[in-house]
SETOR-419316 format. One line per field, with one value per residue (C-alpha): residue number from 1; residue in three letters; chain; x, y, z. Coordinates in nm, 4 decimals. Example, Ala and Ser with C-alpha at 12.3 -4.5 7.8 and 13.67 -1.06 7.14 Angstrom:
residues 2
seq c(1/2)
type c(ALA/SER)
mol c(A/A)
xx c(1.2300/1.3670)
yy c(-0.4500/-0.1060)
zz c(0.7800/0.7140)
//
This chain:
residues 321
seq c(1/2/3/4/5/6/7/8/9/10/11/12/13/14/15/16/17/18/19/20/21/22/23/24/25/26/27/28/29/30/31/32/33/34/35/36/37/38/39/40/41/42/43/44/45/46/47/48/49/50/51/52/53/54/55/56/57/58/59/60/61/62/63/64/65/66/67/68/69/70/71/72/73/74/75/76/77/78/79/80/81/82/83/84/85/86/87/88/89/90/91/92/93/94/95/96/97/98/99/100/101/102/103/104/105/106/107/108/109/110/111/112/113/114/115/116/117/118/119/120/121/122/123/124/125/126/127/128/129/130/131/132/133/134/135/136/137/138/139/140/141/142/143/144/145/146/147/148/149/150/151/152/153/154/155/156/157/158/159/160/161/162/163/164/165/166/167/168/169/170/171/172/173/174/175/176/177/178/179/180/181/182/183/184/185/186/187/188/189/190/191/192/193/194/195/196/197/198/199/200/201/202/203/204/205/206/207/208/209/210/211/212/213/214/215/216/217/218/219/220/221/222/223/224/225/226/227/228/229/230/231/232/233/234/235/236/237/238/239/240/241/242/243/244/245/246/247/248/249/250/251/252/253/254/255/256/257/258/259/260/261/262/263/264/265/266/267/268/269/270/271/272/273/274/275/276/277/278/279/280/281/282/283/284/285/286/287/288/289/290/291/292/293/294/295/296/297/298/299/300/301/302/303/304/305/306/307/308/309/310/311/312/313/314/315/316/317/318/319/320/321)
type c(UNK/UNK/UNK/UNK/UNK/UNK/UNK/UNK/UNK/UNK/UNK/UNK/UNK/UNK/UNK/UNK/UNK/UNK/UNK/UNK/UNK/UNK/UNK/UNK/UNK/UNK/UNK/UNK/UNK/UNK/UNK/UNK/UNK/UNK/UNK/UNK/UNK/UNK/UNK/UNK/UNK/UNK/UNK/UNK/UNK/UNK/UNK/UNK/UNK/UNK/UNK/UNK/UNK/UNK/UNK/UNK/UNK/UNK/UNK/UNK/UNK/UNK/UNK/UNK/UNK/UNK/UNK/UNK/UNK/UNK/UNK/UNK/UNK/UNK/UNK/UNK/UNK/UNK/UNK/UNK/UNK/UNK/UNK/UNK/UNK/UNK/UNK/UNK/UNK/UNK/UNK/UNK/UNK/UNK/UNK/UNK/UNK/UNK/UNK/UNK/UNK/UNK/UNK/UNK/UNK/UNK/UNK/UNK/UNK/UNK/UNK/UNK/UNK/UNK/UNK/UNK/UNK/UNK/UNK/UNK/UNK/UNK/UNK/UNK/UNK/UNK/UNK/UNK/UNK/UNK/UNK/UNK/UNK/UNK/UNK/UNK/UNK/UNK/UNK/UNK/UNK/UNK/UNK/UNK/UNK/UNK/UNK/UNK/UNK/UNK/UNK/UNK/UNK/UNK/UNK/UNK/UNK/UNK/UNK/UNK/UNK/UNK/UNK/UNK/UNK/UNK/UNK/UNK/UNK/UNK/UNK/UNK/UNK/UNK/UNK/UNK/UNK/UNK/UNK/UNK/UNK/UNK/UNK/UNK/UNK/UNK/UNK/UNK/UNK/UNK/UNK/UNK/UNK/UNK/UNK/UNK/UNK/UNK/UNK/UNK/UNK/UNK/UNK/UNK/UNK/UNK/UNK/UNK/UNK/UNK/UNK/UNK/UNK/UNK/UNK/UNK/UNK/UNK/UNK/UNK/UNK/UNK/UNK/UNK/UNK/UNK/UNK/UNK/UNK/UNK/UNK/UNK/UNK/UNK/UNK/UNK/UNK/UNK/UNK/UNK/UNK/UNK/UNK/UNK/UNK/UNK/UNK/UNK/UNK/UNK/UNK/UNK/UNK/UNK/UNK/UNK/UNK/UNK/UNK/UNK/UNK/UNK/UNK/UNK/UNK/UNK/UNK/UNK/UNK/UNK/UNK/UNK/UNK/UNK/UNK/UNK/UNK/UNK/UNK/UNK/UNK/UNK/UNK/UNK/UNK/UNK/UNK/UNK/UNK/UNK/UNK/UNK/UNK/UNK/UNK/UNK/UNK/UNK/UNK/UNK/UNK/UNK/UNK/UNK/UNK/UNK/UNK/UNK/UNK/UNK/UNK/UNK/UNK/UNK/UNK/UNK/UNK/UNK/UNK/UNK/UNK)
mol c(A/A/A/A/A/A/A/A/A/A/A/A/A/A/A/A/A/A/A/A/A/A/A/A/A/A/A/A/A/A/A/A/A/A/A/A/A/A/A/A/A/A/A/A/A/A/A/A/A/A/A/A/A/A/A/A/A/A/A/A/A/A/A/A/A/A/A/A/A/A/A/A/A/A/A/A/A/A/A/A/A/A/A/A/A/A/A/A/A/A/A/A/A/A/A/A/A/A/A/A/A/A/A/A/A/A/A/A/A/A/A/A/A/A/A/A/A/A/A/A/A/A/A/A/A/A/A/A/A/A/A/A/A/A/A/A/A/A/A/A/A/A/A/A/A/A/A/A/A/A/A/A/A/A/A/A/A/A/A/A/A/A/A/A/A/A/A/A/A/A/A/A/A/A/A/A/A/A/A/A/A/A/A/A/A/A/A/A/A/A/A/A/A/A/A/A/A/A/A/A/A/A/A/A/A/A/A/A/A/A/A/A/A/A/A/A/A/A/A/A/A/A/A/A/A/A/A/A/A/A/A/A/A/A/A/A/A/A/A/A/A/A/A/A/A/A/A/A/A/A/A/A/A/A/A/A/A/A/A/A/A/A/A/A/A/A/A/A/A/A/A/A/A/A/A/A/A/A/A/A/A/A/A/A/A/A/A/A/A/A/A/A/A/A/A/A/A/A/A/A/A/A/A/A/A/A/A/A/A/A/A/A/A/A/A/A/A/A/A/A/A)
xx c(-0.2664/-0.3165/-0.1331/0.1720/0.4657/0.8679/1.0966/1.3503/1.6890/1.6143/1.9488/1.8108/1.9369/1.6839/1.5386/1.7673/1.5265/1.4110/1.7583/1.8009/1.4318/1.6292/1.9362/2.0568/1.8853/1.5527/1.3933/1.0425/0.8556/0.5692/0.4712/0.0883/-0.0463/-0.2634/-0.1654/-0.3083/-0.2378/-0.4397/-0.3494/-0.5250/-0.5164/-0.8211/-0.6701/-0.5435/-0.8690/-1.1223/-0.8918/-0.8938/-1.2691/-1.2303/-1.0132/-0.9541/-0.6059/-0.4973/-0.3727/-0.4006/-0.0652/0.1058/0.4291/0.6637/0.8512/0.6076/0.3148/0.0381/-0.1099/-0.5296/-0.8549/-1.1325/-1.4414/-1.8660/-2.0433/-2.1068/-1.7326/-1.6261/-1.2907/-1.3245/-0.9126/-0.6447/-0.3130/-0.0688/-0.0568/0.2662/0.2590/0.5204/0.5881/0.8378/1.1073/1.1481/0.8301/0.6479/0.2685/0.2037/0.1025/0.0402/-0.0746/0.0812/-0.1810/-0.0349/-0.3225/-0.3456/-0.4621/-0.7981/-0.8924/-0.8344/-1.1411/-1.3483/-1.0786/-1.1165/-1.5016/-1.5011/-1.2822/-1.4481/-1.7858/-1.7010/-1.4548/-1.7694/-1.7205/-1.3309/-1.0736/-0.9329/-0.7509/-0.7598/-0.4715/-0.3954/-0.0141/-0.0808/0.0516/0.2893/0.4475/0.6540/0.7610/1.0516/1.1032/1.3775/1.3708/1.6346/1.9018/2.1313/1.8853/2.0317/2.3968/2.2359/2.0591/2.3515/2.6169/2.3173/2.3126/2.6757/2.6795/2.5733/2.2416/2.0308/1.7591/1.4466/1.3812/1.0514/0.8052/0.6619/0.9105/1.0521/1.2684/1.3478/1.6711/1.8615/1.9655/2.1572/2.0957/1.7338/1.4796/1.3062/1.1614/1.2672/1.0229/1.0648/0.8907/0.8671/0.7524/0.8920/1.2344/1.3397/1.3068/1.0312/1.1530/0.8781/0.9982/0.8928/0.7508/1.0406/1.3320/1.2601/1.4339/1.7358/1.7096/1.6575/1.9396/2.1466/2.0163/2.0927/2.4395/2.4828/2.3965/1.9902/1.8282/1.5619/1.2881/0.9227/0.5753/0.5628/0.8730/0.7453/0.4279/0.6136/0.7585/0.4389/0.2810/0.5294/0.5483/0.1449/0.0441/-0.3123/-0.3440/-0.6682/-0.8417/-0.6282/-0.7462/-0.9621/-1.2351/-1.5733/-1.7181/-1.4019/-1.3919/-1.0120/-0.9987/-1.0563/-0.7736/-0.5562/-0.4956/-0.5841/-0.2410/-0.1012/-0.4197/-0.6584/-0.6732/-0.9383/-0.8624/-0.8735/-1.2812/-1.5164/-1.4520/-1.6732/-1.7179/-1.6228/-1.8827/-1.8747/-1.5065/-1.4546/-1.7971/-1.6064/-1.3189/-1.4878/-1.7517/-1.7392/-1.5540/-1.4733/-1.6219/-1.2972/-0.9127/-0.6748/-0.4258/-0.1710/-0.1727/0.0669/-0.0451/0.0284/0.0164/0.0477/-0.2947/-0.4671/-0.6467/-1.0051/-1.0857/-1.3103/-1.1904/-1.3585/-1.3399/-1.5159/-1.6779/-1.8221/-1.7224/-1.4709/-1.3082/-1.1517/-0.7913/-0.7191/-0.3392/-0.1263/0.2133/0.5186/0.7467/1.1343/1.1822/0.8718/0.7134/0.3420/0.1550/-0.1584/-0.3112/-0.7188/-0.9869/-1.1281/-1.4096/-1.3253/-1.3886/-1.0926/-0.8192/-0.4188/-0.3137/-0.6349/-0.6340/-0.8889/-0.9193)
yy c(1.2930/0.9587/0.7173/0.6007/0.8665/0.7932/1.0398/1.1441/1.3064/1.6795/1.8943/2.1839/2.2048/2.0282/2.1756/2.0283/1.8511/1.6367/1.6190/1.4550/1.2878/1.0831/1.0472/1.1174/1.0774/1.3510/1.3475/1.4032/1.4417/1.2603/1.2670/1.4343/1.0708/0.8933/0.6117/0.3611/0.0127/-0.3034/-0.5643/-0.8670/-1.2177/-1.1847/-0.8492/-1.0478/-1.2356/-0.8885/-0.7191/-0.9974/-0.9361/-0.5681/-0.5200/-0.6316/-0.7720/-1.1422/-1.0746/-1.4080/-1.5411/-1.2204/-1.2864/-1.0369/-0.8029/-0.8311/-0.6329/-0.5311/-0.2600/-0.3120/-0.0578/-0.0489/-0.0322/0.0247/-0.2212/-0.1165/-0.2138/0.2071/0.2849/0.4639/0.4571/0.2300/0.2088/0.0298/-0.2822/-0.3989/-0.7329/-0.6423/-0.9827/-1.1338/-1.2185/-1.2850/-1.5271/-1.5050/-1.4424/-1.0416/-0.9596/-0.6161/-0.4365/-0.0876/0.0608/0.3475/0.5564/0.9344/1.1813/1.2597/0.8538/0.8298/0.8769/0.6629/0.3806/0.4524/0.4505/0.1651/-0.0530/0.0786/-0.0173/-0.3990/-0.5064/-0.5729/-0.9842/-0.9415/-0.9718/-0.6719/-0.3198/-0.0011/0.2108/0.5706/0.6647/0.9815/1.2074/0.9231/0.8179/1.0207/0.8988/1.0194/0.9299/0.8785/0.8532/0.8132/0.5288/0.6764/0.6014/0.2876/0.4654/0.7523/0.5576/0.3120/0.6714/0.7760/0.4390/0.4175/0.0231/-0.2147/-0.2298/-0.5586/-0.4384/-0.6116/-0.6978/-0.7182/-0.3852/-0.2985/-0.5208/-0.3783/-0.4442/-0.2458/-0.0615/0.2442/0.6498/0.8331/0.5897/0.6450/0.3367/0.3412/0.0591/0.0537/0.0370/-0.0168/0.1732/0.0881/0.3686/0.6338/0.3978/0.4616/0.4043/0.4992/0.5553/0.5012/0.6458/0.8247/1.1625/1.2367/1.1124/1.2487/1.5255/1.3676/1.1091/1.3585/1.5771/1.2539/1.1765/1.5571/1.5117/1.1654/1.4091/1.3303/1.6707/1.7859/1.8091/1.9463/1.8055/1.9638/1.8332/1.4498/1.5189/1.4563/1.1497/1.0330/1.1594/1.0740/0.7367/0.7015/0.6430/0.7570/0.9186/0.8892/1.1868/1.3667/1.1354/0.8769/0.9157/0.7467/0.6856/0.4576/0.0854/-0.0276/-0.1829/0.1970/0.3370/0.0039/-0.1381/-0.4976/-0.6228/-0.4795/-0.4147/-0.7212/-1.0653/-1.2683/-1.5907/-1.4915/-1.5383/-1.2367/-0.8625/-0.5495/-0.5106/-0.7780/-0.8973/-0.5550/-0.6062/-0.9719/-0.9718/-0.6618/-0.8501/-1.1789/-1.0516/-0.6761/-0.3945/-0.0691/0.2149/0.4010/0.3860/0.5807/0.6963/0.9527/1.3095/1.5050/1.8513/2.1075/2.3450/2.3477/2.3319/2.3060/1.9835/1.9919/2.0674/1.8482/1.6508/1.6262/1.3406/1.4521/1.7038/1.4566/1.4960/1.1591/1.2730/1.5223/1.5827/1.5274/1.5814/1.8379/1.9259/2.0339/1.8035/1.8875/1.5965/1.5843/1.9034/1.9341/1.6183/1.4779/1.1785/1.1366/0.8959/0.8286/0.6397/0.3488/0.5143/0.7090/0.4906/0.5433/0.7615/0.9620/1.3128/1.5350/1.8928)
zz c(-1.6534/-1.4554/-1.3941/-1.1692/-1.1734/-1.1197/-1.0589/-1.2595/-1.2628/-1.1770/-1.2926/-1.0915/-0.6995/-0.4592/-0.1961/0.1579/0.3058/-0.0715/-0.1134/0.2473/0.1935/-0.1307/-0.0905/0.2843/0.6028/0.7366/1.0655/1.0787/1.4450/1.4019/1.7713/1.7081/1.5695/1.8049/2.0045/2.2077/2.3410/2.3829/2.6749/2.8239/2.7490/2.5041/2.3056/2.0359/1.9770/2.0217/1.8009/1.5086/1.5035/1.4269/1.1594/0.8012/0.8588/1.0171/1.3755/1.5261/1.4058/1.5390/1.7865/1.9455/1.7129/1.4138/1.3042/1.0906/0.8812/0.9002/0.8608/1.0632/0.8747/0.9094/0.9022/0.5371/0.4580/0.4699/0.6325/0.9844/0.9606/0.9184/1.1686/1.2482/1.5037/1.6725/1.8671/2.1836/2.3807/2.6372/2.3823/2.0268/1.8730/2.1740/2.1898/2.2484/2.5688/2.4302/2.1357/2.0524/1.8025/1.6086/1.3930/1.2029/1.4814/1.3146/1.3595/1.7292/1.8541/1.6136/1.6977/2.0807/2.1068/1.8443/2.1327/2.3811/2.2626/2.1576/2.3740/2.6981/2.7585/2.6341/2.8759/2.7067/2.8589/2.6706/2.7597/2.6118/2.4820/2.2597/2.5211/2.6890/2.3948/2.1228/1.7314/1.5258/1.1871/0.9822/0.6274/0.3748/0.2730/0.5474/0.8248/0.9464/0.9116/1.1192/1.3772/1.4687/1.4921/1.7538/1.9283/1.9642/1.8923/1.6034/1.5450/1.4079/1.2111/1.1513/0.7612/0.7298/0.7075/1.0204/1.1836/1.5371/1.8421/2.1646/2.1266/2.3164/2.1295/2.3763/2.7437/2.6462/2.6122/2.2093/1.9879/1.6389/1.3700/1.0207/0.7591/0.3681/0.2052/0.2318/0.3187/0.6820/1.0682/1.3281/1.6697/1.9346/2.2785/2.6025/2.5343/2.8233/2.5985/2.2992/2.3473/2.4325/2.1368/1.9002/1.9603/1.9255/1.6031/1.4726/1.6657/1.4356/1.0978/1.0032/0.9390/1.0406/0.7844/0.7691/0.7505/0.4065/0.2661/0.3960/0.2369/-0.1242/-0.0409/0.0869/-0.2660/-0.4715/-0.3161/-0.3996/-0.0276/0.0343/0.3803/0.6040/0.6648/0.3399/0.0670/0.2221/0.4197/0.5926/0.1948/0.1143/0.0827/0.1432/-0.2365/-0.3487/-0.1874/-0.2932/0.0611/0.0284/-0.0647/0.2400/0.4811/0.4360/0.4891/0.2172/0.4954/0.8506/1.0631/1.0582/1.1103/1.1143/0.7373/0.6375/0.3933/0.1895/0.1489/0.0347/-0.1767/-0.4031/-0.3946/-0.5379/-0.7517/-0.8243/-0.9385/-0.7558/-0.8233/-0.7986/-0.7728/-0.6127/-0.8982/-0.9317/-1.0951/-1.3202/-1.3749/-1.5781/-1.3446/-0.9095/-0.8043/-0.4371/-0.2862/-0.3314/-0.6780/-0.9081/-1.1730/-1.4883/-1.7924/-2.0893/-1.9160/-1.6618/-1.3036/-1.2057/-0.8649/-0.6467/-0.6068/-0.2714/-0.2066/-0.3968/-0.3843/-0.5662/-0.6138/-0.7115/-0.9086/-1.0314/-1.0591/-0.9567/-0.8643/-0.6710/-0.5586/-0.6194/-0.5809/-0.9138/-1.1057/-1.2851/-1.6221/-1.5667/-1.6475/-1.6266/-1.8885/-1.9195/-1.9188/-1.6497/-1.6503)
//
């Protein structure tokens, strides 16, 4: 069945790390993303032309969530931008770009083929850099135990400031969905911060476990459930990924003529099924193929559940086989 799921109370014991994914505080190494950074008095401006969100306004500490597109308007990716500065509300003089691992290269080659007549740098921080995540109400309570001193958390999502776990340097990121921190640190340190944040009681969770937050939360991952055939407004991104005000962008006229005038073709929506199923199978309404499930998983509150790309004509509360 479609439609958008809540979870409930689940009598039956919860696996640790949902448990600690809910109501305490999981780690979750997400080191393997892709990374790069952006510097140069004209990085601000070369980026704004790229991708779908407003980056002009950006000053240290804040940041964005954007896609780069085709030219057609299709996604290539989306990540994460972070505007790092000399001190609070100053203009960035560099752009931390944070992106799933299987978009790096089409990001990469896409700034390295635009950015000729920019006074722009292109740096790499895959390998440099390393990100741990924590996730749960208790991850401020956690992080601050680590840090050994108050912390002052940013409020807004995607928010950040530099901070310190265990004498080691780390920005502080925070996340909305699932709830919860990203540390962003030397791949040196990480080590050393993450024992500290074990030492200060998160625990240690897998990719697997995340994977139902992530699901149950509804967000649609690149390279999992979207793909080079998806406009953003598909997938649902234009409330948080795209600006309808900001100058012109690679895709731009796709995207904001949909918006305007047209209708998607398909929504992202969320699954309840009857029974655990893999990714990948078609969906049928009425005997008429409407999608593909694209992310499965067993949830312990929720039992089995999926995200999918559907056509319009398959509205919340339908039923697919």
């Amino acid at each position: 069945m479609l439609g958008t799921m809540e979870a409930t109370t689940h009598t039956n014991p919860l696996d640790a790390g949902y448990e600690e994914l809910r109501h305490g505080c999981a780690l979750l190494d997400r080191s393997a993303r892709g990374r790069l950074a952006l510097t140069g008095a004209a990085a601000v401006e070369f980026l704004n032309g790229q991708v779908t969100n407003e980056l002009g306004d950006l000053r240290d500490g804040e940041g964005r969530c954007a896609a780069f597109l085709t030219h057609k308007g299709k996604m290539l990716g989306d990540l994460r931008i972070l505007a790092v500065g000399e001190s609070p509300g100053s203009p960035p003089r560099e752009l931390l770009l944070d992106t799933e691992r299987v978009a790096l290269q089409a990001l990469f080659d896409m700034i390295r083929r635009y950015k000729l007549g920019y006074e722009v740098e292109l740096h790499k921080r895959t390998l440099e850099c390393a990100q741990l995540s924590l996730i749960g109400p208790r991850a401020p309570t956690v992080l601050q135990d680590a840090a050994g001193a108050p912390l002052q958390l940013p409020a807004q999502e995607h928010s950040h400031v530099p901070s310190a776990v265990a004498g080691r340097a780390a920005r502080l990121i925070v996340t909305a969905h699932p709830a919860g921190l990203d540390l962003l640190c030397a791949s040196s340190d990480r080590d050393a911060i993450e024992r500290a944040l074990l030492d200060a009681g998160a625990v240690a969770v897998s990719e697997e476990c995340a994977e139902i937050a992530r699901v149950e939360a509804g967000r649609p991952r690149y390279g999992v459930d979207l793909d080079h055939t998806v406009i953003p407004q598909e997938a649902g991104l234009n409330e948080r990924a795209v600006s309808f005000t900001k100058g012109c962008y690679v895709g731009q006229e796709t995207v904001a003529r949909l918006h305007y005038r047209g209708k998607p073709n398909r929504h992202l929506r969320g699954l309840r099924l009857s029974t655990p199923q893999p990714a990948g199978g078609e969906l049928a309404l009425e005997g008429r193929v409407v999608g593909r499930l694209t992310s499965a998983v067993v949830s312990p509150g929720l039992g089995p559940i999926g995200l999918a790309l559907v056509r319009r004509e398959a509205e919340p509360g339908a039923v697919v086989s």
